[in-house]
TORPA-4810 file (N, C-alpha, C, O; in nm, 3 decimals):
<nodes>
NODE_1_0.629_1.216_0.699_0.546_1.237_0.583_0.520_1.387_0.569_0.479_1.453_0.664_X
NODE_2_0.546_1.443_0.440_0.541_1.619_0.436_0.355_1.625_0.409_0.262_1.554_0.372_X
NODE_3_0.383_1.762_0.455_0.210_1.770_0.415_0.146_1.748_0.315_0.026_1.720_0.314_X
NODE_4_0.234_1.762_0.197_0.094_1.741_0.084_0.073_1.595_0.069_-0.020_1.568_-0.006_X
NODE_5_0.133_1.498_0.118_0.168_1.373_0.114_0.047_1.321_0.241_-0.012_1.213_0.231_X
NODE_6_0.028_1.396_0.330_-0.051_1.371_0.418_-0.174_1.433_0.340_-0.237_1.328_0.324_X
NODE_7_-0.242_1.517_0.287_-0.314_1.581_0.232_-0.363_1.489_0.159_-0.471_1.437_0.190_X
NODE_8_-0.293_1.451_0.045_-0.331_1.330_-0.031_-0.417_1.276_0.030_-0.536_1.309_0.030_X
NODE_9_-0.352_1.160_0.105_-0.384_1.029_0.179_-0.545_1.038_0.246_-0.629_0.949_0.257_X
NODE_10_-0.553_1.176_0.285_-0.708_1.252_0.343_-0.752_1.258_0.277_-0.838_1.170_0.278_X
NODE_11_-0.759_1.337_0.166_-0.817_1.313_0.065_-0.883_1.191_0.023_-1.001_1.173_0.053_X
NODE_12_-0.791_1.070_-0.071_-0.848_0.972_-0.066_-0.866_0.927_0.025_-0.959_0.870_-0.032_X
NODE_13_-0.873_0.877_0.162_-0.908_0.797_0.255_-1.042_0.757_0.235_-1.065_0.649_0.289_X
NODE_14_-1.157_0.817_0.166_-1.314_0.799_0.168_-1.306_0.646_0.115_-1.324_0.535_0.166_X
NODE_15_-1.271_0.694_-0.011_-1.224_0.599_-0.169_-1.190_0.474_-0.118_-1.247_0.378_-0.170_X
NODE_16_-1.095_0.450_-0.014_-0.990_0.296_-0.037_-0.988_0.319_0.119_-0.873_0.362_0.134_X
NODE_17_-1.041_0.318_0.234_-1.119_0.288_0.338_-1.246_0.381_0.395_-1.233_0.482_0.464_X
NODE_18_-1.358_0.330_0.357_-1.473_0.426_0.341_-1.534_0.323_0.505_-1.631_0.364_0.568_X
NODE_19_-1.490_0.247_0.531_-1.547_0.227_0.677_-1.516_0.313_0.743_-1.605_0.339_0.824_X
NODE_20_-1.413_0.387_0.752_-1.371_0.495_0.815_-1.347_0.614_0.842_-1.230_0.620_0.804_X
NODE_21_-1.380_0.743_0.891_-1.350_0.855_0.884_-1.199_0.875_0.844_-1.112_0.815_0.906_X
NODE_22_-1.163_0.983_0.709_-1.022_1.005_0.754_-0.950_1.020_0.803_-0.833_1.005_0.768_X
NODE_23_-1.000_1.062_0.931_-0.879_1.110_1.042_-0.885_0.933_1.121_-0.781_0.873_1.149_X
NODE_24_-0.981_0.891_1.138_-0.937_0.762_1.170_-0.823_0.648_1.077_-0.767_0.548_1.120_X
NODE_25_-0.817_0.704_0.951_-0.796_0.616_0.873_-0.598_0.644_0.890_-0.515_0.560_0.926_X
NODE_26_-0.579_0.764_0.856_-0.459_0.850_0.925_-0.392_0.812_1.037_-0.274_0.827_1.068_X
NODE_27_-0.483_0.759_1.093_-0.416_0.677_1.255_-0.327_0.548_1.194_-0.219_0.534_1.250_X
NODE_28_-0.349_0.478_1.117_-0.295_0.354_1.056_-0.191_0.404_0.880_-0.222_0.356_0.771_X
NODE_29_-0.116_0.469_0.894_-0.114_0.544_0.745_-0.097_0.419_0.668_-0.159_0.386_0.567_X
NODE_30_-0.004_0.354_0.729_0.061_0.194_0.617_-0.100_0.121_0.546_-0.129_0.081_0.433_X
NODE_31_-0.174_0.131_0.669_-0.280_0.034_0.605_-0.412_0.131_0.509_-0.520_0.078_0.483_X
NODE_32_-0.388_0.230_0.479_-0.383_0.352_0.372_-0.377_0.341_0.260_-0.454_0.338_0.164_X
NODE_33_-0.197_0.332_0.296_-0.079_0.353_0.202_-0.122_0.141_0.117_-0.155_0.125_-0.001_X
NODE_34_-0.112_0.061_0.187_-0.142_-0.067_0.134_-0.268_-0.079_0.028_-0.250_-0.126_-0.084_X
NODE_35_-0.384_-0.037_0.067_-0.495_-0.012_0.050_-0.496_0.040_-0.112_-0.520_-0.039_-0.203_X
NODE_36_-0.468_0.175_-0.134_-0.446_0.256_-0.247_-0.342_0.142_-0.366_-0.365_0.104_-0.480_X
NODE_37_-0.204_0.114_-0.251_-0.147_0.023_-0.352_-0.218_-0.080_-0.414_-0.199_-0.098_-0.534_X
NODE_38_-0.321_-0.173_-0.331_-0.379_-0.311_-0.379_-0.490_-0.261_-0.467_-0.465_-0.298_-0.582_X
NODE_39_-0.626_-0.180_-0.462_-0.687_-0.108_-0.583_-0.690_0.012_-0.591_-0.797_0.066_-0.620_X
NODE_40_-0.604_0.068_-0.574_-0.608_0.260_-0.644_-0.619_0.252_-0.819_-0.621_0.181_-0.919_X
NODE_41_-0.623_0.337_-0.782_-0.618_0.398_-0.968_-0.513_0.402_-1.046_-0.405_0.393_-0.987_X
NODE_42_-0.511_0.409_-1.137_-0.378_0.468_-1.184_-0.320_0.626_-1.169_-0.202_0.654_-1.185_X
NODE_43_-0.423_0.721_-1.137_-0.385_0.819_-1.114_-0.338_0.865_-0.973_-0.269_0.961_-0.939_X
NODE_44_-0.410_0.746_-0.884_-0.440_0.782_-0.752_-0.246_0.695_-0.689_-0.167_0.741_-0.607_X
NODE_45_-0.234_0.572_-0.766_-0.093_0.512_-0.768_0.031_0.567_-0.810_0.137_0.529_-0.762_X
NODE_46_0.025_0.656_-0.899_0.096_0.751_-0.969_0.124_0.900_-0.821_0.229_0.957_-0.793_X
NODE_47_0.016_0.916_-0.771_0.071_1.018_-0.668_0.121_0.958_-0.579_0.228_0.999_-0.535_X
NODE_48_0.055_0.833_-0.520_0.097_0.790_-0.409_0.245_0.736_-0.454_0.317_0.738_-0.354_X
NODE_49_0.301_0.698_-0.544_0.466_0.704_-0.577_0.524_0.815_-0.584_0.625_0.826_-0.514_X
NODE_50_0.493_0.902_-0.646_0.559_1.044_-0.624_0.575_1.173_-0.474_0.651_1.267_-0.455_X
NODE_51_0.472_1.121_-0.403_0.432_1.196_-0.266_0.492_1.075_-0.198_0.557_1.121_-0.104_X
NODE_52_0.501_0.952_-0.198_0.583_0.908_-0.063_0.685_0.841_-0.100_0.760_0.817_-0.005_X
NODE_53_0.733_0.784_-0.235_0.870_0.721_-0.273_0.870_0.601_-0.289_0.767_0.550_-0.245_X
NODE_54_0.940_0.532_-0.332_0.954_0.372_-0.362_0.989_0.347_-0.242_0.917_0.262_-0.189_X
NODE_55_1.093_0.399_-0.160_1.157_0.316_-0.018_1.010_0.297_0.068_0.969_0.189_0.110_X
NODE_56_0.953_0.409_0.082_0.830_0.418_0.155_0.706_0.274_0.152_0.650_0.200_0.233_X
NODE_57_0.710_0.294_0.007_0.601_0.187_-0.007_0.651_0.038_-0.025_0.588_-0.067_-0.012_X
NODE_58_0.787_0.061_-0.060_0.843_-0.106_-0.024_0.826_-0.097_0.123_0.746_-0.187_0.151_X
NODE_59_0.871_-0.014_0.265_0.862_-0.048_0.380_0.741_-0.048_0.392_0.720_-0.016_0.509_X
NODE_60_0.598_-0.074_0.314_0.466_-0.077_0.349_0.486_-0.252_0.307_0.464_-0.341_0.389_X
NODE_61_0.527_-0.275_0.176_0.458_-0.391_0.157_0.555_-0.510_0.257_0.496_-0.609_0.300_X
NODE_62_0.724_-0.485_0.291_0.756_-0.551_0.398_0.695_-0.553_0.513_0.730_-0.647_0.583_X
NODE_63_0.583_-0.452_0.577_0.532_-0.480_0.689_0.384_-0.491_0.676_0.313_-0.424_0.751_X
NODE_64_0.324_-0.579_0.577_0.172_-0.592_0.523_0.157_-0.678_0.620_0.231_-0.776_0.630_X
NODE_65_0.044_-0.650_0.718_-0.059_-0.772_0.761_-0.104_-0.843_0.642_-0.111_-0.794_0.529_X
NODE_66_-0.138_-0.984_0.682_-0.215_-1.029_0.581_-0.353_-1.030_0.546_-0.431_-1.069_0.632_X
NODE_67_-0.387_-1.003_0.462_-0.545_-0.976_0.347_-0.498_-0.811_0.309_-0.588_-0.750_0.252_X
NODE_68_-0.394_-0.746_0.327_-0.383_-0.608_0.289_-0.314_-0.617_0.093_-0.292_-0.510_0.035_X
NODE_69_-0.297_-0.718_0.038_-0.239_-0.704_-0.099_-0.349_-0.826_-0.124_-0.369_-0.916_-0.044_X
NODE_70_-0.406_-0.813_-0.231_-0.455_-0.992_-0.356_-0.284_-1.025_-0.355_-0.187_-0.986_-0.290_X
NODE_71_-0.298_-1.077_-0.414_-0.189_-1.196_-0.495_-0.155_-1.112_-0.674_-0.063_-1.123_-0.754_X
NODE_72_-0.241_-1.058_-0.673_-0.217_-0.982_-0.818_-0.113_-0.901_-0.739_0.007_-0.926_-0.731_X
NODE_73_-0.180_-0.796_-0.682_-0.129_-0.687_-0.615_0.012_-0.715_-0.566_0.103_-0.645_-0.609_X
NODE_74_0.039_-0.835_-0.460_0.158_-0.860_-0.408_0.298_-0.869_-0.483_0.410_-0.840_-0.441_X
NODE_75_0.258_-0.919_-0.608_0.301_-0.949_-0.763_0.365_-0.805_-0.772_0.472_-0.753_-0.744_X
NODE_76_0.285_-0.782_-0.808_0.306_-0.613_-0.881_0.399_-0.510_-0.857_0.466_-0.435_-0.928_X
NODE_77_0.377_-0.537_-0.682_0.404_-0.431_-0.605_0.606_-0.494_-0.597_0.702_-0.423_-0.625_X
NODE_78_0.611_-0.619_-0.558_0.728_-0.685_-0.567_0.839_-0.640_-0.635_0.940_-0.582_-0.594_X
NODE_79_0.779_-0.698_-0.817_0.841_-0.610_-0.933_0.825_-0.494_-0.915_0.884_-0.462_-0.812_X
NODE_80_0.757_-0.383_-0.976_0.785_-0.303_-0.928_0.922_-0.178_-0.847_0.980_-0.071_-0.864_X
NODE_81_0.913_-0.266_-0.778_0.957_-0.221_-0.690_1.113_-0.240_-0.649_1.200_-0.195_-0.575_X
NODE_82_1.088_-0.346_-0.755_1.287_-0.411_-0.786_1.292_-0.523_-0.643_1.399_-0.577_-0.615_X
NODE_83_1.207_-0.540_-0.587_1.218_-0.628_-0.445_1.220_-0.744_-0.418_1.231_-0.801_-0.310_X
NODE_84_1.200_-0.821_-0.619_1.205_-0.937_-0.677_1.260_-0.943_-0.822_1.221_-0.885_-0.923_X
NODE_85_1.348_-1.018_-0.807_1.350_-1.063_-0.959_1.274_-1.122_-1.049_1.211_-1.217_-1.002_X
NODE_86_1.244_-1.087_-1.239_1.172_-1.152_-1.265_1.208_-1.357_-1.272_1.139_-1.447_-1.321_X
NODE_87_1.322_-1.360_-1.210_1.399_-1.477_-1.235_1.351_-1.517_-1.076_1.292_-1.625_-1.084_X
NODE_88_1.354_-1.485_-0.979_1.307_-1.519_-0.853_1.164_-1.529_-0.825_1.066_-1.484_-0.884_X
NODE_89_1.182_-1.619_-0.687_1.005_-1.667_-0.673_0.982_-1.536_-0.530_1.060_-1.496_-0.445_X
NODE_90_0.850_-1.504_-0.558_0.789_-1.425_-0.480_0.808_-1.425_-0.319_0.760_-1.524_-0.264_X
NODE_91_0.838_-1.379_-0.279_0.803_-1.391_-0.132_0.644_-1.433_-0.083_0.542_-1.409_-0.148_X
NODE_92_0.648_-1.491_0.028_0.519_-1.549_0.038_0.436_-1.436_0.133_0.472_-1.370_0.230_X
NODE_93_0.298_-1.444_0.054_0.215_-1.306_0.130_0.163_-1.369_0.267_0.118_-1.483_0.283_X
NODE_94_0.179_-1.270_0.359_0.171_-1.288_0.517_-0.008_-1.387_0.515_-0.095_-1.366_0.431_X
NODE_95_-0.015_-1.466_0.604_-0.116_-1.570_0.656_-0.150_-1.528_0.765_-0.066_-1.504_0.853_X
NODE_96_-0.279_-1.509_0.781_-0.352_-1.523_0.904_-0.301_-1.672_1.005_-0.282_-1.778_0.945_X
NODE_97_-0.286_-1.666_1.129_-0.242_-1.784_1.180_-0.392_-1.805_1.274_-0.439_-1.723_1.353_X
NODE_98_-0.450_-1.941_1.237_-0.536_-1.976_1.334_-0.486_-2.065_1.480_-0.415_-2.164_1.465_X
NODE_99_-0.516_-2.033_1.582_-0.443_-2.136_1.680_-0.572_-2.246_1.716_-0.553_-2.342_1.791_X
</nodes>
């Protein structure tokens, strides 16, 4: 990740994980990077595509724990992203497993 791309992400970190200090939040970038994708802004979604790339944030939403996208979001991010067709059914968003 180049610096201003990291810069960003510090930046917002307050915004779209405010339980956490930024530099804590930095420790986890994907769950960040997920975060911003499921409610950022439009302005704040617009950088985070241009500062880290489509490949980037598709390898975020292939490795989402689950509760990190809604179901809107998972949608979105899919299309988007060309990672679904509008003719194909969604991939199914990751489940908590209770034992």
């Amino acid at each position: 990740m180049n610096d201003e791309a990291l810069s960003f992400l510090k930046q917002v970190a307050p915004r779209y994980v405010w339980w956490k200090t930024p530099e804590e939040a930095l420790r986890y970038p994907n769950r960040l990077i997920a975060q911003v994708m499921d409610i950022g802004t439009f302005e704040d979604i617009q950088n985070l595509v241009r500062l880290l790339g489509e490949e980037r944030l598709a390898g975020v939403l292939r490795s989402a724990e689950p509760g990190w996208f809604r179901p809107q979001s998972w949608a979105y991010w899919h299309y988007r992203l060309r990672l679904t067709q509008a003719t194909d059914a969604l991939p199914v968003e990751p489940q908590r497993q209770i034992a």
